[in-house]
C-alpha positions as a printed NumPy array, in Angstrom:
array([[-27.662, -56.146, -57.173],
       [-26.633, -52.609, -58.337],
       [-26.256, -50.843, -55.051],
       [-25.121, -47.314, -56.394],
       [-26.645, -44.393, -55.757],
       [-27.502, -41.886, -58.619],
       [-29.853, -38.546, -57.34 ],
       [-30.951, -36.043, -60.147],
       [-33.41 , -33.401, -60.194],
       [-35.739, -32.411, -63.139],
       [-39.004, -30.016, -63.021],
       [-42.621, -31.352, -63.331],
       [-43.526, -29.829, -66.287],
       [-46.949, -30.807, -66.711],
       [-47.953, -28.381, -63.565],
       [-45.879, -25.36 , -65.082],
       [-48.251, -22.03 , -64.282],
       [-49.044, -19.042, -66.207],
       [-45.72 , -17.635, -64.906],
       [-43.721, -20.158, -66.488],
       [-42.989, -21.486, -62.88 ],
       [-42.531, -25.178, -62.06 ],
       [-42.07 , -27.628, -59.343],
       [-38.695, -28.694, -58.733],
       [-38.779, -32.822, -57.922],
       [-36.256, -35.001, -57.217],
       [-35.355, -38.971, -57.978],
       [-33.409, -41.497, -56.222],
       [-32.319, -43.938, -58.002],
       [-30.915, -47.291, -56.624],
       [-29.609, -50.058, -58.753],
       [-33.497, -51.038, -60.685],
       [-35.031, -49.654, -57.329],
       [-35.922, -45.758, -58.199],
       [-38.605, -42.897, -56.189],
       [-38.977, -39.547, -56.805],
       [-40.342, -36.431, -54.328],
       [-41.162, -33.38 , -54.044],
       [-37.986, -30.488, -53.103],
       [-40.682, -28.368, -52.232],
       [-39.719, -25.041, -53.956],
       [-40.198, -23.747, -57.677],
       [-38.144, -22.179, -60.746],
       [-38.536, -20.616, -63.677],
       [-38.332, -22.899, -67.366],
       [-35.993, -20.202, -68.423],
       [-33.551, -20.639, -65.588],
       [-33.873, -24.037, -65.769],
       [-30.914, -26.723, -66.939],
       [-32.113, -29.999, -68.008],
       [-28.477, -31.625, -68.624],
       [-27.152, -30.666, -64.93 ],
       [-30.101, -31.066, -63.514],
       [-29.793, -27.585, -61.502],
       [-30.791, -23.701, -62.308],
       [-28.694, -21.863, -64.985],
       [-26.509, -18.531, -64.285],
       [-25.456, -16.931, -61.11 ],
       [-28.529, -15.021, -60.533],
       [-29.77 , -14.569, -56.838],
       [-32.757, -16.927, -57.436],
       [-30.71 , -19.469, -59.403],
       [-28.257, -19.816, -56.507],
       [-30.716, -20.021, -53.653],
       [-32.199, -22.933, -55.923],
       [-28.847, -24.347, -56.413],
       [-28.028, -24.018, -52.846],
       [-30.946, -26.141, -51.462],
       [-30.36 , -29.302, -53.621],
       [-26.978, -29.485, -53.147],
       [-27.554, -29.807, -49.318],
       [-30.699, -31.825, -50.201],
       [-28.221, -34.078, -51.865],
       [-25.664, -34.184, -49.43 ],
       [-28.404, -35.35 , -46.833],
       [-29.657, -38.03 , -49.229],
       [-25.976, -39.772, -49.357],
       [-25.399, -39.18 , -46.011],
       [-28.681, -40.915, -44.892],
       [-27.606, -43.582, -47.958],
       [-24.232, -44.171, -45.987],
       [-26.027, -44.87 , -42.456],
       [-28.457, -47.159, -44.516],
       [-26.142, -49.068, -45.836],
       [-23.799, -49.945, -42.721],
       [-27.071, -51.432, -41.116],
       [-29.359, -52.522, -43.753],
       [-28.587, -55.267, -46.387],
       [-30.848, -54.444, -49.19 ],
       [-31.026, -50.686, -49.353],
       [-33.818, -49.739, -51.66 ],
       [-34.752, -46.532, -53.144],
       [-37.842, -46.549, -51.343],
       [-36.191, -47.361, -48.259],
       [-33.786, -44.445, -48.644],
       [-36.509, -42.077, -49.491],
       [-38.782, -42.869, -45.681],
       [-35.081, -42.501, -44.073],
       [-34.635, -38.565, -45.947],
       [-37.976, -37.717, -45.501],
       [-38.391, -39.056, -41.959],
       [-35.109, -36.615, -40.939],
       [-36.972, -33.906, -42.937],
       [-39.971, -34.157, -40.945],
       [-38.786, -34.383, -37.605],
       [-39.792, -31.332, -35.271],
       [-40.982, -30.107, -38.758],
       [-43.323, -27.25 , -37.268],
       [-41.369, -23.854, -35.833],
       [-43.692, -23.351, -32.379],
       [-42.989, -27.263, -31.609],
       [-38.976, -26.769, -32.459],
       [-38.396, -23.42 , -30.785],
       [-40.322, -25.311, -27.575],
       [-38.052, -28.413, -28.028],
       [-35.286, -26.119, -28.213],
       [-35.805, -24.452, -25.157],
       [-36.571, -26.938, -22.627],
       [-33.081, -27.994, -23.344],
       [-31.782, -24.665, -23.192],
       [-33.555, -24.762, -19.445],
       [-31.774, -27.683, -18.432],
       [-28.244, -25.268, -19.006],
       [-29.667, -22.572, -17.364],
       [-26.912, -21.891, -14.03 ],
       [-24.511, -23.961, -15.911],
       [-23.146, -22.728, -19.182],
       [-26.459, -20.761, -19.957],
       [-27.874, -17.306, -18.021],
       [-31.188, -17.075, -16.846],
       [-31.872, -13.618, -18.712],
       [-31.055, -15.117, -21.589],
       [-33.525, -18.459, -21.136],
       [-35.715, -15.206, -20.296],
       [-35.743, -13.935, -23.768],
       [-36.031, -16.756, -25.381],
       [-39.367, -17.351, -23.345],
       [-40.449, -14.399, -24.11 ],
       [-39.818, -14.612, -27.928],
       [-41.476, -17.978, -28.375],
       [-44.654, -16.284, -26.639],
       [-44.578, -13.502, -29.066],
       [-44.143, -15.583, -32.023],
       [-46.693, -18.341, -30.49 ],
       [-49.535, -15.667, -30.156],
       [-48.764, -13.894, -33.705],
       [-49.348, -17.341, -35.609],
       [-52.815, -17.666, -33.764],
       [-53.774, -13.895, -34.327],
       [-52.795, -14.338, -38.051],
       [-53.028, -17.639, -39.094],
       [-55.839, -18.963, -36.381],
       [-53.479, -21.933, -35.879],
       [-51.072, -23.466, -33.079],
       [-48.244, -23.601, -34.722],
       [-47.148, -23.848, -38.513],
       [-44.611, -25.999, -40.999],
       [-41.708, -24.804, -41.909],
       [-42.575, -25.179, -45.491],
       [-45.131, -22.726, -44.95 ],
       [-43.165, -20.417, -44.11 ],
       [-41.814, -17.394, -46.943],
       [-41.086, -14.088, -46.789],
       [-44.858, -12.749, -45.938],
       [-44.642, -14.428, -43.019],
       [-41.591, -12.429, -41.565],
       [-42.895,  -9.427, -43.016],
       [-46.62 ,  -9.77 , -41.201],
       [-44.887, -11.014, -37.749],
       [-42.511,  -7.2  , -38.312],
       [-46.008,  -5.734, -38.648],
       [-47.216,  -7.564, -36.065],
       [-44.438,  -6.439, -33.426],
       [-44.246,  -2.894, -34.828],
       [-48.089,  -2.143, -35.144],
       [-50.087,  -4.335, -33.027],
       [-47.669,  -4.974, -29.381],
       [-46.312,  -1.33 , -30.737],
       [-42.205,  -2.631, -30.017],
       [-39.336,  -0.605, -30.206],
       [-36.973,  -1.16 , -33.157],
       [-34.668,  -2.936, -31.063],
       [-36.713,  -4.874, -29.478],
       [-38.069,  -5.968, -32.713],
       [-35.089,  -7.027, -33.948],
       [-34.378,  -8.945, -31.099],
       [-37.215, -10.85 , -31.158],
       [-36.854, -11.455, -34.925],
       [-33.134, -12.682, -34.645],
       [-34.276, -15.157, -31.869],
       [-36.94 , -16.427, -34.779],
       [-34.599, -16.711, -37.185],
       [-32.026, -18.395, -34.674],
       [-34.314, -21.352, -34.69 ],
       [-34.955, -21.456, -38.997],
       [-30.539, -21.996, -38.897],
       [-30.667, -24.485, -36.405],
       [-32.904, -25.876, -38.388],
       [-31.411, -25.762, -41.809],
       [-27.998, -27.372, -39.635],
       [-30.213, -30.034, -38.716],
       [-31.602, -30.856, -42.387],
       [-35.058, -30.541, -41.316],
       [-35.099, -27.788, -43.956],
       [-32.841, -27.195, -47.113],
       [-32.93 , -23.231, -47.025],
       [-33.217, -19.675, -45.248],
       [-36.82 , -18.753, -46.205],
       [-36.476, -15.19 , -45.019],
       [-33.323, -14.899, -47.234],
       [-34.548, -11.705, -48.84 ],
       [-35.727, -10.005, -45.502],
       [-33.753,  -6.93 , -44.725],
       [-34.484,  -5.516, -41.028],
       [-34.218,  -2.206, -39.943],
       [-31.825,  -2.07 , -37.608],
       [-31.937,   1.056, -35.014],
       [-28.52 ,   3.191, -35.38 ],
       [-26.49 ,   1.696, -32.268],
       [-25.797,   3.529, -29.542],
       [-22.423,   4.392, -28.021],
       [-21.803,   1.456, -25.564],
       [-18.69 ,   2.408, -23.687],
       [-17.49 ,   5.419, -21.46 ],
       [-15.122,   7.757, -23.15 ],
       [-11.5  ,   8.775, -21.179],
       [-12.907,  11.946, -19.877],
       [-16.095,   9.976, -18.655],
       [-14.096,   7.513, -17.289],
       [-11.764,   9.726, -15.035],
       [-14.885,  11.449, -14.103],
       [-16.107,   8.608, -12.455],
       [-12.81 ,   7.46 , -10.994],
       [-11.916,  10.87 ,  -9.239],
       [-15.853,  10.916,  -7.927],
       [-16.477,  10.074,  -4.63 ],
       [-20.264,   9.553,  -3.663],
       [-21.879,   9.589,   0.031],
       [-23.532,   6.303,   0.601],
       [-21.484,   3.352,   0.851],
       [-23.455,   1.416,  -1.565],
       [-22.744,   3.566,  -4.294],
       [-19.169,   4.29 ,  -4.149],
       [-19.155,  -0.24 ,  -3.76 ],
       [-20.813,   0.257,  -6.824],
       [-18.576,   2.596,  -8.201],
       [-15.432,  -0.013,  -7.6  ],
       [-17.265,  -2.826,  -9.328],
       [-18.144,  -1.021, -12.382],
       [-14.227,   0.169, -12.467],
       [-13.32 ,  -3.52 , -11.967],
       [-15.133,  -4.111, -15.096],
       [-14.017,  -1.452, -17.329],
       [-10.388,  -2.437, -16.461],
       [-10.942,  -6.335, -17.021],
       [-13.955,  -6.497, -19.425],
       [-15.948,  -9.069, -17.003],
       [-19.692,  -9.181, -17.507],
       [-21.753,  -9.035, -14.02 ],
       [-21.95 , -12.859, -13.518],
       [-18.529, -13.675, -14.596],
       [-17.374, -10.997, -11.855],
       [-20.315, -12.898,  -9.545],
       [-18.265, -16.17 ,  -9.995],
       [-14.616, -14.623,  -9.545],
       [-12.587, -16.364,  -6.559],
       [ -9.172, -16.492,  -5.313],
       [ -8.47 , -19.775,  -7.329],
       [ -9.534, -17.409, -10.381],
       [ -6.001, -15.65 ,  -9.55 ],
       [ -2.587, -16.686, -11.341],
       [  0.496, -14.831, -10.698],
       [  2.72 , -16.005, -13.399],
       [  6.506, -16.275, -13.828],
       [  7.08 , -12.569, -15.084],
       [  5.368, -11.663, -11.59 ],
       [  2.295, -10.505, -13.759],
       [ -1.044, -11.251, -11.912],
       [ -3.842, -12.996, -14.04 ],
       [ -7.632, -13.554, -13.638],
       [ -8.18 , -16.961, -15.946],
       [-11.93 , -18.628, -15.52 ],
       [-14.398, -19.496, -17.714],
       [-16.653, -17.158, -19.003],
       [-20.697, -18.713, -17.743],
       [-22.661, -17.168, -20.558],
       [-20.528, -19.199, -23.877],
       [-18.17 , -21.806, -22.021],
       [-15.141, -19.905, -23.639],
       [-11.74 , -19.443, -21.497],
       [-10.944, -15.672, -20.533],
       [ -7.743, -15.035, -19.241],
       [ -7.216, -10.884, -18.462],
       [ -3.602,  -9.798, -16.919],
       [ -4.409,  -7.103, -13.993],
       [ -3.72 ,  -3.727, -14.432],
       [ -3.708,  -1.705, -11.547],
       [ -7.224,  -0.159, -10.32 ],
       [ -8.472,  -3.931, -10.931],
       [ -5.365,  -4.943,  -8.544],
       [ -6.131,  -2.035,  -5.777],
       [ -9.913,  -3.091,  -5.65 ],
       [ -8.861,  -6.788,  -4.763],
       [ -6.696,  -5.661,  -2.676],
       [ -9.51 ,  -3.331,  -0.865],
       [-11.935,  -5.909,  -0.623],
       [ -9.936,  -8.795,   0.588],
       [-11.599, -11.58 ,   3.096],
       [-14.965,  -9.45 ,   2.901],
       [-16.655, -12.059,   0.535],
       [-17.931, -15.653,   1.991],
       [-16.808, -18.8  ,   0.217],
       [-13.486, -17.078,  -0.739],
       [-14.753, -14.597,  -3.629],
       [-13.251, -11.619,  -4.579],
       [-16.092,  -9.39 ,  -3.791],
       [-19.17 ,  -9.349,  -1.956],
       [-21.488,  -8.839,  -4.87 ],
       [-25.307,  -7.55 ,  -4.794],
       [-27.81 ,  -7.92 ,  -7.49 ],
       [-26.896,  -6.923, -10.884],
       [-30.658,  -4.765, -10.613],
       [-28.985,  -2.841,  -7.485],
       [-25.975,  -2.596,  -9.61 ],
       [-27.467,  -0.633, -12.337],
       [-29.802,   1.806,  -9.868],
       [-27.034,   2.913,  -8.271],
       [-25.115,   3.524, -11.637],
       [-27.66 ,   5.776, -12.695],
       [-27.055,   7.885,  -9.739],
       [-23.603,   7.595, -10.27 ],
       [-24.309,   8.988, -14.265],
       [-26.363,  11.609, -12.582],
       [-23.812,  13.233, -10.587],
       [-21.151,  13.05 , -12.766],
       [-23.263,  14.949, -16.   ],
       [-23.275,  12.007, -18.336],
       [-26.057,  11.811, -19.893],
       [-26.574,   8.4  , -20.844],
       [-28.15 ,   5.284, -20.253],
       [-25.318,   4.21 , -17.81 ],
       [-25.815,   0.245, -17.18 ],
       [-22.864,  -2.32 , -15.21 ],
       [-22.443,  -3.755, -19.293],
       [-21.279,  -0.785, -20.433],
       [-18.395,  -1.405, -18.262],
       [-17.286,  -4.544, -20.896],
       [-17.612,  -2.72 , -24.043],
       [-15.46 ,   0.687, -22.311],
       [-13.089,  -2.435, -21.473],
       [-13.053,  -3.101, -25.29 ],
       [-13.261,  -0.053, -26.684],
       [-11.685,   2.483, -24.719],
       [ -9.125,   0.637, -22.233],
       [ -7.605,  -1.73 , -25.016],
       [ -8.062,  -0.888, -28.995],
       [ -8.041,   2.528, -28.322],
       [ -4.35 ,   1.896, -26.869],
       [ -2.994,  -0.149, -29.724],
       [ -4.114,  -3.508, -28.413],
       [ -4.471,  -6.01 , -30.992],
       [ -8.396,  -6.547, -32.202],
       [ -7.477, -10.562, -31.502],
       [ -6.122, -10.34 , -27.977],
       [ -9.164,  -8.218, -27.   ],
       [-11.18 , -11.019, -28.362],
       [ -9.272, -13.959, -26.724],
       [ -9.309, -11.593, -23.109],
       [-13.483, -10.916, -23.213],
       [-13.31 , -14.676, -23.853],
       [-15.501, -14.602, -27.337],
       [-15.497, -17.23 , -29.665],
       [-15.029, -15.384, -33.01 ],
       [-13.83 , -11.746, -33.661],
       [-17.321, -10.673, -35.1  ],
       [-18.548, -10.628, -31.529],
       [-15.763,  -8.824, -30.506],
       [-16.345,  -6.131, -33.652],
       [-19.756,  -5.778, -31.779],
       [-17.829,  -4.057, -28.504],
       [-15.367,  -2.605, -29.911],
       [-15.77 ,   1.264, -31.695],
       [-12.47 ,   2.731, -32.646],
       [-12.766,   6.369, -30.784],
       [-12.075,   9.589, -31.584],
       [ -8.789,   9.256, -29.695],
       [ -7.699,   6.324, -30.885],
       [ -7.95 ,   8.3  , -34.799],
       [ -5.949,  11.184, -33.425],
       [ -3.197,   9.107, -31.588],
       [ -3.195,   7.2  , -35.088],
       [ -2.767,  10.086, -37.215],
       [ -0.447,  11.626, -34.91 ],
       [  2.065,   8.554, -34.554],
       [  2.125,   8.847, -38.533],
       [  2.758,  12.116, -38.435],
       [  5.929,  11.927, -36.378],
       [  7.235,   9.123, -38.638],
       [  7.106,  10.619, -42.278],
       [  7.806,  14.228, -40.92 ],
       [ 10.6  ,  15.712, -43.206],
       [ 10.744,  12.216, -45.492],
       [  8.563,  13.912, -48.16 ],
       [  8.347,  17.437, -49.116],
       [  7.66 ,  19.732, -52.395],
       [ 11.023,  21.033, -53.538],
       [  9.972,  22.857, -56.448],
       [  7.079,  24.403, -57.605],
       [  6.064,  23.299, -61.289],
       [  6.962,  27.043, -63.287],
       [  3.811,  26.909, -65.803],
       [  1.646,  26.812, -62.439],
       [  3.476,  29.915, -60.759],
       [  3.502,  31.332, -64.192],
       [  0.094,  31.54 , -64.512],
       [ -0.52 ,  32.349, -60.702],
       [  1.225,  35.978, -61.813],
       [ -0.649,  36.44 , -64.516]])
């Protein structure tokens, strides 16, 4: 028997509607075994090419299209592959229950973002924070009670889903639980988080919110400036609690460690290395990525200052991160800045202000905040004011005298007099 397998893709013309829109199906076709389906989406006849079997021209909708059953392919010969290592007779039909049983599989969004999040419990104190866990509770109730306020369901396909229904649940956030913009794209992002994972997992072939745009809230400035910085460095406060809060917050700006990663920090975490250089190299809780800082001073001094205070041999003896972030408002207060003043803005003055804005490399910053790509590490990092200046500056000094007018062109001075 003729155990090849040929998959093409043609449109079901007899159910073409007044738009000139038709179904997209799909046939597998196995030796004199054959089945067709459904690809669940729709084109236009006049984008449609019979001979390839696929939408014509490079048009938005054409390449979505295009997109989707090429994965939808590459899942059908994948599932072919596994079929055939453990089945003798593969059959179309047999091939088709395998595709369409992956397909189906934790095919509603409430049930998957559920599934998804017991497991992300399970990580929760390992590789995974509790705040975050947090979020993503929070999220799945938002989206959980917008699908029975709209849709007076439990949960919903993920074929049914298209771009009114991302549009409503924006609505829905905006209007109705009246959310900030950030919040609401937050909560959006986490939505969308599952609909990837999803599309990874080939239990759907495309983004169906491809053509939502959100409207993101203009980001505010993140890290301390120099001036802001030194501020808080020559400040001394009263209470003993504060100015303990004061040193970790430096620690941070001068290492880029979040609050738990400085939580975790022990003398093991501590590396001198053959240049004499002292290192901090642990693992950062949140992602499971390595961070390895080198110590500059202040970070060196506060070890120093807080040495054998700690139980279980930790650098510091660390309160809540919430006790953390009261005090730093105090410590904003006093000082005259005039921000929201939080122990993670420590991180991003780390990136920003402590390390680009000195000439280190945008990679090395990545590799010490311990990211796993340098679009997080874009996130953190602003280029400041200063950094421009020192920039132009440095340029300055090394062209000065290489170019210069040495004549003025006559017809121009000419005219000038005239």
């Amino acid at each position: 028997m003729d155990n090849n397998l040929k998959v093409s893709f043609y449109l079901k013309k007899n159910e073409v509607n007044a738009d000139g829109i038709a179904p997209v199906m799909g046939r597998i076709r196995i030796g004199i075994t054959e089945e067709t389906f459904s690809a669940k989406t729709k084109i236009r006849l006049s984008l449609w090419d019979t001979n390839s079997g696929r939408a014509s021209g490079k048009s938005k909708e054409a390449t979505q299209l295009n997109r989707k059953l090429d994965t939808m392919n590459g899942v059908i010969n994948a599932r072919y592959r596994e079929l055939f290592k453990t089945t003798e007779n593969v059959t179309a039909k047999k091939l088709k229950v395998a595709f369409q049983g992956i397909a189906s599989h934790h095919a509603t969004l409430i049930d998957y973002f559920e599934n998804y999040l017991n497991e992300y419990e399970k990580r929760v104190g390992k590789d995974r924070e509790k705040n975050s866990y947090m979020n993503l509770k929070y999220a799945l109730i938002y989206l959980r009670e917008f699908i029975k306020a709209k849709y007076k369901m439990k949960d919903i396909s993920f074929s049914s889903l298209n771009e009114s229904f991302i549009e409503d649940y924006d609505y829905y956030l905006r209007i109705t639980l009246g959310f900030a913009p950030r919040t609401i794209s937050k909560t959006i992002s986490t939505m969308r988080r599952m609909i990837k994972f999803a599309i990874n997992e080939s239990i759907i072939f495309c983004d169906p919110f491809y053509k939502y745009k959100a409207n993101y809230p203009r980001t505010k400035q993140k890290y301390l400036t120099e001036a802001e910085l030194e501020k808080i460095i020559n400040t001394t406060f009263d209470k003993m609690c504060i100015n303990f809060t004061k040193d970790m917050f430096l620690f941070s700006c001068f290492t880029g460690f979040a609050y738990r990663d400085l939580y975790n920090l022990t003398e093991k975490n501590i590396e001198k290395a053959s240049d004499g250089v002292l290192w901090i190299k642990t693992t950062r809780q949140k992602t499971g990525v390595a961070s390895n800082v080198p110590l500059l001073d202040i970070p060196i001094q506060l070890i120093e200052k807080y040495n054998g205070m700690a139980k279980d041999r930790k650098l510091f003896p660390m309160t809540s991160n919430n006790n953390l972030n009261l005090n730093l408002k105090k410590i904003a207060s006093q000082c005259g800045i005039k921000r929201n003043l939080s122990f993670h803005v420590g991180r991003h003055t780390y990136a920003s202000t402590v390390t680009l804005s000195q000439g280190v490399p945008i990679e090395t910053v990545s590799s010490m905040l311990g990211h796993k790509d340098l679009n997080t590490t874009n996130h953190y990092a602003k280029i400041t004011y200063e950094k421009v200046l020192k920039d132009v500056e440095a340029i300055e000094s090394q062209i000065e005298n290489r170019y210069e007018l040495t004549q003025i062109d006559e017809h121009y001075e000419n005219n000038n007099k005239s």
